[in-house]
N, C-alpha and C positions, 0 to 999 in steps of 0.2 A: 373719368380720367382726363385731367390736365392734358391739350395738345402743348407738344412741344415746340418754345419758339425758335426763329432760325435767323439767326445772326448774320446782319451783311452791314456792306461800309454802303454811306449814302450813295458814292459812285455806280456800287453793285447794281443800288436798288435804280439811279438813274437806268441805266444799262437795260435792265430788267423789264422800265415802264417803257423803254425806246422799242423792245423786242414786244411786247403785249401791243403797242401803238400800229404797228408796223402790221402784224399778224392779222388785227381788229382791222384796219383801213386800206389793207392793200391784198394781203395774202390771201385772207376771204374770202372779199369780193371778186380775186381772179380766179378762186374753182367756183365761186358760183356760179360765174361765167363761162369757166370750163366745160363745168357738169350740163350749164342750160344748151352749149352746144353739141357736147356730146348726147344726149338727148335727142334733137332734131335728125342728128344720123340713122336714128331707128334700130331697128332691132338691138336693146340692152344685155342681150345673153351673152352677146359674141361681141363686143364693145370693147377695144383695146379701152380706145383715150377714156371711156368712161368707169372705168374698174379705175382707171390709171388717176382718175379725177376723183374718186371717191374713197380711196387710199390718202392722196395729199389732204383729205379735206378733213379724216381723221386722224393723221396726224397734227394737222393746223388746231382742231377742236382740242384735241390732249393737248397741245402743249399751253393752248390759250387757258384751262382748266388748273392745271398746273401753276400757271404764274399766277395765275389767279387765287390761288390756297394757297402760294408763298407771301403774294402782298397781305392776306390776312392775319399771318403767322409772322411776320419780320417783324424785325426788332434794329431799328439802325442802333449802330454804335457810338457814343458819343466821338467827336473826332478826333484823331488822331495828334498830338504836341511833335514838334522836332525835340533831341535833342532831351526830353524826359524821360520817363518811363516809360515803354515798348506797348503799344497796345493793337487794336484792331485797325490798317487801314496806314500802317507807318511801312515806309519803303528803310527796310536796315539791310542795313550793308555789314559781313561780318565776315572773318578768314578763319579756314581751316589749315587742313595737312596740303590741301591741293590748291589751297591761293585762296583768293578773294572772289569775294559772292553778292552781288546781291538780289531780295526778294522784297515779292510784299506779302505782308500780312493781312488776309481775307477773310471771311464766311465761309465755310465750306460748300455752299452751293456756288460760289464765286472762283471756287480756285482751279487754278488753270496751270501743272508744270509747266508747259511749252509756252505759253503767254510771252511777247515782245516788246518791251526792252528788258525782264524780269519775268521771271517765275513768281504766278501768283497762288501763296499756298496759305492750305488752310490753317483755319487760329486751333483747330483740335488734331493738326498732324503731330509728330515728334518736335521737327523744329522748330513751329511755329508755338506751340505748347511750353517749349525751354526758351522762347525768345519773349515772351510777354511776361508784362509786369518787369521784367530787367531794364538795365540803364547802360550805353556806349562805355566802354571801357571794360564787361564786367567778362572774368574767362566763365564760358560755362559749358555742363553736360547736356548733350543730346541724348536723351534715352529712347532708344528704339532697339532692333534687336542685335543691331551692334553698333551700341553707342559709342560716343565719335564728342571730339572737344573744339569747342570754339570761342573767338574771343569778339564779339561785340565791339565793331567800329563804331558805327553811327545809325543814328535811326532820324529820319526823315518825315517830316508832311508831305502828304500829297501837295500841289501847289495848284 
């Protein structure tokens, strides 16, 4: 079986190698340092800081594992047009019944509702699903499980 690939915008994947960079060169190396001092305090059974060091450090291991089988699996998206067709990575800006909105359109491993200055949401959620491949101007349906209508101001490049 074909693994599946996982869609991000270049920024994502920037993002992505900054968090693996970080993890690899700093995070690391400070429980190795942890663990080699907790260590020296002796007795391991009853070892707050070293339980406590060997916990972070599998954590630090998963998640580095982790970005790691995403970089083998991504797929950047080519980039995103102002002002065209709606696709992966475009900031649209669009009004419903409750005013004006706007979002970005991401990878699902990328999306983030609470994200600042925008909500970054996924290209396989409802809205972002009714918003690609469309063009500013165009009214359309959000199908989810109470769909809801919206009109397509503008869509955006990252700059």
């Amino acid at each position: 079986m074909a693994e599946e690939k996982i869609v991000m915008t270049r920024e994502g994947m920037d993002k992505l190698e900054k968090e693996y960079r970080h993890l690899i060169d700093i995070d690391r190396p400070e429980v190795i340092e942890a663990l080699t001092l907790a260590r020296s305090q002796g007795d391991l059974s009853e070892n707050a800081d070293y339980t406590a060091a060997r916990d972070r450090q599998g954590q630090i291991e998963a998640r580095i594992t982790e970005i790691e089988h995403i970089k083998d699996v991504a797929v950047i998206a080519s980039e995103a047009k102002a002002g065209k067709k709606i696709s992966l990575g475009n900031i649209v800006t669009y009004k419903d019944k409750d005013g004006e909105n706007i979002v970005k359109i991401v990878g699902t491993i990328e999306a983030d509702p609470f994200a600042s200055p925008y909500p970054l949401i996924s290209n396989e959620s409802p809205l972002g699903m009714a918003l690609l491949g469309k063009i500013p101007g165009e009214h359309i349906v959000v199908e989810s499980d109470e769909p809801y209508e919206i009109d397509i101001i503008k869509a955006e490049a990252v700059k």
